[in-house]
C-alpha positions as CSV (number, residue, x, y, z in Angstrom):
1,X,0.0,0.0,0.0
2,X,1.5,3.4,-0.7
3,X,2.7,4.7,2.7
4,X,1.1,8.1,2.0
5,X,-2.2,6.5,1.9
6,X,-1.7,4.2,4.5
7,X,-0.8,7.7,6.7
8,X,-4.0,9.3,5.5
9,X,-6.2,6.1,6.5
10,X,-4.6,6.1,9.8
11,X,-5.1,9.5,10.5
12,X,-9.0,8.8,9.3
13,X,-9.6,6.0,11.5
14,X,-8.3,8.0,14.5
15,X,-10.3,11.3,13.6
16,X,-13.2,8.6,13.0
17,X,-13.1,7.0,16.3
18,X,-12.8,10.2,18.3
19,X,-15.8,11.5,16.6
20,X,-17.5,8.3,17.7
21,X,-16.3,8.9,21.4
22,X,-17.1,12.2,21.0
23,X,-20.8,11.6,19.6
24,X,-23.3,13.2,23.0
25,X,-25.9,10.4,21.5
26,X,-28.5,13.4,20.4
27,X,-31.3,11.6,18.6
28,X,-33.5,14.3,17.7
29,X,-33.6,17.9,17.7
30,X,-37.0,20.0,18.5
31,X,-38.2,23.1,18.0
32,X,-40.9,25.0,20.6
33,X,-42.5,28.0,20.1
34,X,-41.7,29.8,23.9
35,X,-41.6,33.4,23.0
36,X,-40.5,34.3,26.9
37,X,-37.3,33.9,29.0
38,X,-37.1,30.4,31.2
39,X,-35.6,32.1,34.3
40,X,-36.8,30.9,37.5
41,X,-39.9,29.2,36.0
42,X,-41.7,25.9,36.6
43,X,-41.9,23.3,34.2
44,X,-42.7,19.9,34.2
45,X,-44.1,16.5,31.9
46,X,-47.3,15.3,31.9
47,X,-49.0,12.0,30.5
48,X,-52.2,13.3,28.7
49,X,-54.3,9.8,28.9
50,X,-56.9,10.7,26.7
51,X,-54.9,11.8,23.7
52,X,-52.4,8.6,24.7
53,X,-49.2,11.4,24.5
54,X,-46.5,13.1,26.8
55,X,-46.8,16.6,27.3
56,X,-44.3,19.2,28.5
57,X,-45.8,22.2,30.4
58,X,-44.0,25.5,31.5
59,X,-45.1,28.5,33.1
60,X,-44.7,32.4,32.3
61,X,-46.3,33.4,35.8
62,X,-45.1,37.5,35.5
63,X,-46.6,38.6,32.4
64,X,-48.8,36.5,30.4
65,X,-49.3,34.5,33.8
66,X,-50.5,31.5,31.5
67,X,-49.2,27.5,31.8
68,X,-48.6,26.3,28.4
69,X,-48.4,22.9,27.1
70,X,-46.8,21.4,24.4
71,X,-46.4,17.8,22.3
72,X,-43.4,16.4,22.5
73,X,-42.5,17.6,18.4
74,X,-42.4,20.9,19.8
75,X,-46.2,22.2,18.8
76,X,-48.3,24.1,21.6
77,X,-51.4,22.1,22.1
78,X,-52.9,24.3,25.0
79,X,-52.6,26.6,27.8
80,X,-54.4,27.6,31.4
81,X,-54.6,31.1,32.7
82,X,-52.3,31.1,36.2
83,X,-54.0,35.1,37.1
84,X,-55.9,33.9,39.6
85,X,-53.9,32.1,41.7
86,X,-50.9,34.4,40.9
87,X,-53.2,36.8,43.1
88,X,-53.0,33.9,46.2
89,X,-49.3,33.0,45.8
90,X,-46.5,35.9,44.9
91,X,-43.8,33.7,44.0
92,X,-45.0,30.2,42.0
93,X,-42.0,27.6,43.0
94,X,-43.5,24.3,41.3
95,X,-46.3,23.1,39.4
96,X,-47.6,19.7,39.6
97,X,-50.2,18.7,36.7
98,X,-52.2,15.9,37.5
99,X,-54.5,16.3,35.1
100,X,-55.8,19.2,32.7
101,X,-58.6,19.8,35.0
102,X,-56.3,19.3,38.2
103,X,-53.3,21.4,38.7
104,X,-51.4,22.0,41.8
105,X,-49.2,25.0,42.6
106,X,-47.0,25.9,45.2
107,X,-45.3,28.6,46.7
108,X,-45.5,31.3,49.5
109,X,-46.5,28.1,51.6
110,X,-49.4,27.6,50.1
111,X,-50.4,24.9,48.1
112,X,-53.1,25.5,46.0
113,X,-55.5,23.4,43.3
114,X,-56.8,24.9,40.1
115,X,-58.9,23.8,37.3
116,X,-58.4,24.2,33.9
117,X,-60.1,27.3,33.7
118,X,-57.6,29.0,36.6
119,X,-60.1,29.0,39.0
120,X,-59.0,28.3,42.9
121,X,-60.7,25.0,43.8
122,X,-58.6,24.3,47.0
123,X,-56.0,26.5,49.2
124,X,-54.2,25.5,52.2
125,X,-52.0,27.8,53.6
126,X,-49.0,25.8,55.6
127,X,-47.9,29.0,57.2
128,X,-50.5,27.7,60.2
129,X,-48.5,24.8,60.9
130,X,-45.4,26.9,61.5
131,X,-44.7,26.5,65.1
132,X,-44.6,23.5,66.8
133,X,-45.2,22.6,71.1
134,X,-41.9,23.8,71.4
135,X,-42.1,27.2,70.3
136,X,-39.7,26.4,67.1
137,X,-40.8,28.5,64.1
138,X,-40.2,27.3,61.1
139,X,-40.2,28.3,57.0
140,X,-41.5,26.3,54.5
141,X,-40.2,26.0,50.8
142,X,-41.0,23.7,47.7
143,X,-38.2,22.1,45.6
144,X,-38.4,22.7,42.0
145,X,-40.7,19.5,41.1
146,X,-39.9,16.8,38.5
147,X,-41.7,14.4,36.5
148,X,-41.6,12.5,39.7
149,X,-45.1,10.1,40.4
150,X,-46.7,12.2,43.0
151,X,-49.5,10.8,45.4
152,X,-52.8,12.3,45.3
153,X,-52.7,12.2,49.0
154,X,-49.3,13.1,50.4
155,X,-46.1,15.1,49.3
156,X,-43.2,16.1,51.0
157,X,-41.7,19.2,51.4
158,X,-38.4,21.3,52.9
159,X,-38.8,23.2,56.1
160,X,-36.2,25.4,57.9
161,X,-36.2,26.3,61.4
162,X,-35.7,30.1,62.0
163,X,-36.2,31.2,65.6
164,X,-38.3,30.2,68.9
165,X,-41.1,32.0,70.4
166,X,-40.4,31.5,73.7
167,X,-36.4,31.8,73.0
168,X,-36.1,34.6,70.5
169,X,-32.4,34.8,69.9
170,X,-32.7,38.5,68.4
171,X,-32.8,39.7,71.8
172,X,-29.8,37.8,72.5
173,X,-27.9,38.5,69.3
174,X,-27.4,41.8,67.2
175,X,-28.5,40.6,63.3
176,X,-26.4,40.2,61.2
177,X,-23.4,39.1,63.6
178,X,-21.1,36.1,63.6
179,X,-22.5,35.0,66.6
180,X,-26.0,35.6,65.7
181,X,-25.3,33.3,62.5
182,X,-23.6,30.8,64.1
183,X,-26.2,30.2,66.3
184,X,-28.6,30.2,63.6
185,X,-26.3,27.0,62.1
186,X,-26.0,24.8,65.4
187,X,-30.3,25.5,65.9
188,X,-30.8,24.6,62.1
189,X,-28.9,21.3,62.9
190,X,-30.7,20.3,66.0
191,X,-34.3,20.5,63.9
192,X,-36.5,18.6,61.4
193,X,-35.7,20.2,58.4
194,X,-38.8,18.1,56.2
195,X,-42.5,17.8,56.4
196,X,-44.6,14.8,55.4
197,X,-47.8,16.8,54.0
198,X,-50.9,14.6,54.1
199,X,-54.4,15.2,52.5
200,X,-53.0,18.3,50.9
201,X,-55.5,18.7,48.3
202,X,-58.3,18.4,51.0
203,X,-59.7,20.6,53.8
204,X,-58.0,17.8,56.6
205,X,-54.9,18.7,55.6
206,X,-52.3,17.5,58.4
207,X,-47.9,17.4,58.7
208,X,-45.4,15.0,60.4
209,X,-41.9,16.4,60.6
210,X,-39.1,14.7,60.1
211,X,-37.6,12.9,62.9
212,X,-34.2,14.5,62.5
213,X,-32.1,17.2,60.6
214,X,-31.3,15.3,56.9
215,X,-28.6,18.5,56.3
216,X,-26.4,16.3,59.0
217,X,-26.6,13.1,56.6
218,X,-24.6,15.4,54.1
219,X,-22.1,17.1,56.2
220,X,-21.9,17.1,60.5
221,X,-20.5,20.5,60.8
222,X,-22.7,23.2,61.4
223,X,-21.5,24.6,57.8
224,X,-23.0,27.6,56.3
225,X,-25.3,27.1,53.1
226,X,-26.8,29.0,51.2
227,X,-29.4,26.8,49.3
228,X,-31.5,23.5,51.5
229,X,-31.4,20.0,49.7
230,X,-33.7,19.1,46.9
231,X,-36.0,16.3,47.7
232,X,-37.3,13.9,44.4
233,X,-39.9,11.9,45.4
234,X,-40.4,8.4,43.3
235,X,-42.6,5.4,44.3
236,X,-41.9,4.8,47.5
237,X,-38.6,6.4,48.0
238,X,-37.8,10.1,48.7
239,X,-34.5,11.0,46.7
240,X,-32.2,14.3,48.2
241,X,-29.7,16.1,46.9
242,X,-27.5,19.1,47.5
243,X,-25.2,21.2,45.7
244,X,-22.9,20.8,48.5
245,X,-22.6,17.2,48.8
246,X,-21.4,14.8,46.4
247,X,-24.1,12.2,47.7
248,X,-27.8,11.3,46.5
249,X,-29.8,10.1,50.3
250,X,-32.5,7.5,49.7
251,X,-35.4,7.9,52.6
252,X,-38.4,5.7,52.7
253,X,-41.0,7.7,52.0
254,X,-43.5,6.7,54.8
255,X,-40.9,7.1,57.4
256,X,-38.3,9.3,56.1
257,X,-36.0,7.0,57.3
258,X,-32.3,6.8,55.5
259,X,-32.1,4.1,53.6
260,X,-28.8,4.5,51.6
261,X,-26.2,6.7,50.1
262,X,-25.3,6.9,46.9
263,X,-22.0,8.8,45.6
264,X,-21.9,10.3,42.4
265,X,-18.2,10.2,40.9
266,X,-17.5,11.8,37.5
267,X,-14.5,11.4,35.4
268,X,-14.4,15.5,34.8
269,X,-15.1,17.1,38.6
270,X,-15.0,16.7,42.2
271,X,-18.3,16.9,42.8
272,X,-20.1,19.4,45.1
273,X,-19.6,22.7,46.4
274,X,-17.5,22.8,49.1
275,X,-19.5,24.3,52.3
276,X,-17.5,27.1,54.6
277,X,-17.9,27.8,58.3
278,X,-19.1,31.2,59.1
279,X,-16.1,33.3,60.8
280,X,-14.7,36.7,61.3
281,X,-13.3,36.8,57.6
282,X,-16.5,35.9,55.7
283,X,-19.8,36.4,57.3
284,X,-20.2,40.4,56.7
285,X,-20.1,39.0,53.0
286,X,-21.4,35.2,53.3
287,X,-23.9,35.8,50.6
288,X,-21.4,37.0,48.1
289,X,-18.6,34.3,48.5
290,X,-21.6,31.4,48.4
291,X,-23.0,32.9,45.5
292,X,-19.1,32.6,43.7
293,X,-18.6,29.7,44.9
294,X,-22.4,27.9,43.5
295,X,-21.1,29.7,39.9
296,X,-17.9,28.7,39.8
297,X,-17.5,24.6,41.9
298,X,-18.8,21.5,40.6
299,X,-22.3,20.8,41.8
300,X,-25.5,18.5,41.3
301,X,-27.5,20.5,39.4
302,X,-30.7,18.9,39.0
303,X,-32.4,14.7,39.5
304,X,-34.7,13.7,36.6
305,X,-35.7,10.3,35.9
306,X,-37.4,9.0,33.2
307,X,-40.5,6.4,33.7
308,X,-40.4,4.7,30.8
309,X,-36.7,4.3,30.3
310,X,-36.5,3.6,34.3
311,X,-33.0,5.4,33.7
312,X,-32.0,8.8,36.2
313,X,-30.0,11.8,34.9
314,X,-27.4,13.9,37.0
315,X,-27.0,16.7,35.6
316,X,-23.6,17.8,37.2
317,X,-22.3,21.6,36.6
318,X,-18.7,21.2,36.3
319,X,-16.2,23.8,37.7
320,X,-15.9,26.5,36.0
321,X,-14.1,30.4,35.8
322,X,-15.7,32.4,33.7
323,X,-14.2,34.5,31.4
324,X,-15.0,37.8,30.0
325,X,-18.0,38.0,27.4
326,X,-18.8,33.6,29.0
327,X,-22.7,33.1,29.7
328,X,-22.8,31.2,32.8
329,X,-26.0,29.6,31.3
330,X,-23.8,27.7,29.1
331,X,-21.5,26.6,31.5
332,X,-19.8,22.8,30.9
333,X,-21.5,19.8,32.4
334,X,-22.4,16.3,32.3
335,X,-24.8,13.5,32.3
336,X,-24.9,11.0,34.2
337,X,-27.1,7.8,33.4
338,X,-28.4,5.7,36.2
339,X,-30.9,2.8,36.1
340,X,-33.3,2.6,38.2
341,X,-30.9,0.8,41.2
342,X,-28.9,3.9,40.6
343,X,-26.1,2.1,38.9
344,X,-24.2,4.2,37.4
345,X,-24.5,3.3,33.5
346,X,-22.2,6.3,31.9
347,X,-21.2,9.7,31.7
348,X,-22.1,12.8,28.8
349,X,-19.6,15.9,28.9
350,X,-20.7,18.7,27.3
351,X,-18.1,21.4,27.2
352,X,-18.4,25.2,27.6
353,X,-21.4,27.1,24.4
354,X,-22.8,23.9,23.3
355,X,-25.8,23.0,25.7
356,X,-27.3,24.5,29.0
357,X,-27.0,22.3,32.3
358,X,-30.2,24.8,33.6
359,X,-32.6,23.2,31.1
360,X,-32.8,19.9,31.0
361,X,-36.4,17.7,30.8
362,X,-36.5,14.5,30.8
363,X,-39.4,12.5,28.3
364,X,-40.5,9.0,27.0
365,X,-38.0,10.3,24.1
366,X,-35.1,11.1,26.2
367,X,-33.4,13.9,27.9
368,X,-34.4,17.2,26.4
369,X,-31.3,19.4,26.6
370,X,-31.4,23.2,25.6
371,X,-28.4,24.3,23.2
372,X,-27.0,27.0,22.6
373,X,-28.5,27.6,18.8
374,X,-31.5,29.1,20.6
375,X,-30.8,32.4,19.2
376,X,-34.1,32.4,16.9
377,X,-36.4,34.8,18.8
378,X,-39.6,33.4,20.3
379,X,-38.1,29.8,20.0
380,X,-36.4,27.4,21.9
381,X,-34.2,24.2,20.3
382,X,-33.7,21.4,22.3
383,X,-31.9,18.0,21.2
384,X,-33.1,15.0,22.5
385,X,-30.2,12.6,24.2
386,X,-30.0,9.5,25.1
């Protein structure tokens, strides 16, 4: 064979296999018509029985204050006015769809059910359950939700102790002082920091708090946070995560009970943020330096699992240091396949401009990922991996 040839073929095969190795598996790449910014919206899947398809839903509570639905080939197939209940709750956190006529939103501690006209069919307020025999106040906040299975009857939801009522510790400590935070940090510990919410689409609605802190099954120091754990809730298991931990908790679900830890590893990053305590140096400017340190460290960005696959996705921000004129949104990543033992099956890098880690939906299809060619106004691309 002539040797120039034989170069050329060699050098072919190589470029061919790292292509291959290269290759982020997109099957398909979709179109939808979202004329409005994602930011800090809910958005979800939902199985329309009737019509035997998947929809994906997302809200544009500010404005239009509409939830709009869309087929899985990217056409908008229908949408319900969010007004009213945008007048109940001030900032939406999640939307559940059950059905077209039965929509759950949360936020402001309230959880509220509307039709599919808008209108308010059920609101309970969970502001009433805030303090317990003890005195302890607490907060209550809803993680982003999935396309989890949620029960009809019971969800769970993040809580965070913030003072006593018969042991205000404002009178003991100025705001905004070391001490006063560090006491803040050893109290937070000590409590439940989840609530088992029964009957909450009913007037009997009723809570069970943890039995202990589930912030202490990622890290035993009192550490200073900025953001709580994200709870996924799946059959009978409750899934957390936190962008400080490098570890996915399994709780029973009827007893919120640890049942395992699971480690997530990637070839690219050492996973999760690493937490600071709160000293003389940092705490005047705490929210600054955790705010650099969620945009710049390697972190578990988001849990999504997808039912008919039984596979999870990690999506896992990578470290990065942005430069001048970088998006953020477009920051490198992975994803990380799991089956439904949470076997780790593979890992996707995507590096800096392709894809966003921030939008990722997972469908019958595959993982919906948003890329960067999004440019065209009122639309947004996704490709479809798998």
């Amino acid at each position: 064979m002539n040797k120039k040839l034989f170069i050329l073929l060699l050098i072919l095969l190589v470029f061919t296999s790292c292509k291959k190795q290269d290759s982020k598996e997109i099957s398909q790449t979709i179109t939808f018509d979202i004329p409005f910014e994602f930011g800090g919206i809910s958005r979800g899947i939902y199985y329309d029985f009737t019509k035997q398809r998947q929809l994906f839903y997302i809200s544009e509570p500010y404005t239009q204050k509409k939830l709009f639905f869309y087929d899985l080939e990217g056409a908008k197939v229908d949408s319900i006015p969010l007004k009213e209940v945008s007048n109940i709750i001030q900032k939406i956190e999640a939307i559940f769809v059950r059905n077209l006529d039965s929509i759950v939103v949360f936020g402001s501690e309230k959880i509220v059910l509307i039709n599919k006209r808008g209108q308010i069919k059920v609101n309970n307020d969970l502001s009433k359950f805030a303090a317990n025999e003890k005195g302890d106040l607490f907060m209550f906040r809803f993680s982003s939700l999935s396309n989890f299975s949620y029960s009809s009857k019971k969800i769970h939801v993040n809580c965070s102790w913030y003072n006593n009522a018969f042991n205000d510790y404002f009178e003991k400590y100025k705001v905004g002082t070391l001490e006063c935070g560090k006491y803040y940090y050893e109290q937070f510990l000590k409590n439940p920091d989840l609530i088992a919410v029964d009957n909450y689409l009913t007037d009997s609605i009723s809570i069970t708090f943890s039995k202990e802190n589930n912030y202490k099954k990622f890290h035993q120091k009192p550490y200073a946070f900025s953001e709580a754990f994200y709870c996924r809730e799946i059959e009978d298991e409750l899934l957390l995560f936190s962008h400080y931990s490098n570890l996915i908790l399994r709780l029973d679900k009827k007893t919120m009970d640890l049942v395992d830890k699971i480690k997530v590893i990637s070839d690219y990053s050492t996973v999760g943020v690493q937490p600071v305590e709160l000293s003389k140096d940092n705490h005047a400017a705490f929210g600054k330096v955790s705010s650099q340190k969620l945009q710049s460290e390697a972190s578990i960005f988001d849990l999504l699992y997808n039912e008919k696959k039984e596979l999870f996705y990690v999506i896992l921000a990578h470290d990065f240091s942005k430069k001048e004129g970088q998006d953020i949104k477009y920051r490198p990543f992975s994803i990380l396949m799991y089956d439904k033992n949470l076997k780790k099956v593979k890992e996707t890098k995507f590096d800096y401009g392709t894809h966003s880690p921030y939008y990722c939906i997972a469908t019958q299809k595959g993982l919906l990922v948003l890329n960067r060619y999004e440019d065209e106004k009122d639309k947004k691309i996704f490709d479809v991996y798998n």
